[in-house]
N, C-alpha and C positions, 0 to 999 in steps of 0.2 A: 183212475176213474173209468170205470167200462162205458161210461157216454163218449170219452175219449174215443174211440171205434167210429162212433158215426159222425163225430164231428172231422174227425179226417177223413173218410169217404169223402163229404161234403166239398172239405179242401180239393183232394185228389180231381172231383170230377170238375170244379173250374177251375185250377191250372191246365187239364189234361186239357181240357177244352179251349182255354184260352189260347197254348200252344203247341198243339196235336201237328201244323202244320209245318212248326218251325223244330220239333223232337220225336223221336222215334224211339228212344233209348232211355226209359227211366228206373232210378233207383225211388225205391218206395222208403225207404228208412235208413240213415244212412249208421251204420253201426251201433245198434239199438243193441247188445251187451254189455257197451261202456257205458252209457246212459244208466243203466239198471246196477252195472256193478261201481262204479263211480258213486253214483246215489243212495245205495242202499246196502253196501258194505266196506268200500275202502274209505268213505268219509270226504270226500276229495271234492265233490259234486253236492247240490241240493237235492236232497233234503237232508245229506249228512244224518242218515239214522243207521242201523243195521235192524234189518228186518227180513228174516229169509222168506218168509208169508208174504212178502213186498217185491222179494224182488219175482220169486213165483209168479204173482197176479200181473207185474209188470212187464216181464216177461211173454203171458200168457196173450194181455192185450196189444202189446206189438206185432205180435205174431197174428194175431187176430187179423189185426189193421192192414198187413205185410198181405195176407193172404187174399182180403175180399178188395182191398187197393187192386192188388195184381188183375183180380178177374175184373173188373172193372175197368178198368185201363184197358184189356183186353175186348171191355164190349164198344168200346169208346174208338177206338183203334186196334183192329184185330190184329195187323202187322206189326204193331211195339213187342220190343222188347224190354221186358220187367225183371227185376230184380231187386235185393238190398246189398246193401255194404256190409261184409261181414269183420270185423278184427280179429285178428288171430292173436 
């Protein structure tokens, strides 16, 4: 769901906030290609479909999420350091 995007912004900005004082180091998403390939082609995960149009979009909005998280984390606390979990 691309409302997904701004409902984790939302997240992101009160945790950051609630503990900005107590972390410095955050991961924004923690292995956001198992979620998409679990889910929408090995079966393994919900929603157990295969949909390559699915996993594209989903794909599409993590990365979304990953990226304006990041900047904003960063206006929240300019000295964090941000990232995601990537699985190899």
């Amino acid at each position: 769901n691309p409302e997904s995007v701004a409902l984790f912004l939302r997240y992101t900005e009160y945790v950051v906030n609630a503990l900005k004082d107590l972390v410095d180091e955050w991961v924004t998403i923690n292995e956001p290609n198992v979620y998409v390939t679990q889910g929408y082609l090995f079966h393994t995960a919900p929603p157990n479909e295969e949909s390559w149009r699915k996993v594209r979009a989903n794909l599409l909005h993590l990365a979304q999420a990953h990226c304006l998280a990041y900047r904003l984390i960063h206006q929240l606390q300019p000295e964090a350091k941000v990232g995601f979990a990537h699985h190899i």
